[in-house]
C-alpha positions as CSV (number, residue, x, y, z in Angstrom):
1,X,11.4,-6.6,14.9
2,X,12.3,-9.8,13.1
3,X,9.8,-10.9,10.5
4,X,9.6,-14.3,12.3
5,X,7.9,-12.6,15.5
6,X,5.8,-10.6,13.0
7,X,4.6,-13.9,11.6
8,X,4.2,-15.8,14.5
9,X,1.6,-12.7,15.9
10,X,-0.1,-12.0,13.0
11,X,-0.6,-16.1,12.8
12,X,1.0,-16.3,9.1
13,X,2.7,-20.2,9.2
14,X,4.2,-19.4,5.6
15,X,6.6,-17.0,4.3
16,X,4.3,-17.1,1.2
17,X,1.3,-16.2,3.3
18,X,3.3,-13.5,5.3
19,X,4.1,-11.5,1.6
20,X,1.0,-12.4,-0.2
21,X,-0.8,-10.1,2.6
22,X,2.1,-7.7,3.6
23,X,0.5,-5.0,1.7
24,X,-0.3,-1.9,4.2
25,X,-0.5,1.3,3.4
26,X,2.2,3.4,5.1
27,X,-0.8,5.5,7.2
28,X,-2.4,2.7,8.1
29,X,0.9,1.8,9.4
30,X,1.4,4.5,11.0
31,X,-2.1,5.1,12.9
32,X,-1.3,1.4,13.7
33,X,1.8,2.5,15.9
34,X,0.2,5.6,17.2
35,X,-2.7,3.6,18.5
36,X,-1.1,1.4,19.8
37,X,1.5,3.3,21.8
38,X,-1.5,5.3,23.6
39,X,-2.6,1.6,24.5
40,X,0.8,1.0,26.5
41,X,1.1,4.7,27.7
42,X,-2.1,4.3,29.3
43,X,-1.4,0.6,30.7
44,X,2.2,1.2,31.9
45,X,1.6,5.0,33.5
């Protein structure tokens, strides 16, 4: 996913902003996707 759509969710209107907070632990990460792929299987059964 390009970092622009990234930005544009998370609401960051800087690159600067967008690194100074892209720190995220590779589990939390991961849980992040997890979660958030049961959220669709359940919408889109």
């Amino acid at each position: 996913m390009p970092e622009s759509v990234i930005m544009e969710i998370t609401g960051h209107s800087t690159r600067e902003m967008f690194d100074r907070y892209n720190t995220v632990d590779e589990d939390d990460t991961r849980n992040a996707i997890n979660q958030l792929s049961r959220m669709f299987d359940e919408k889109f059964r």
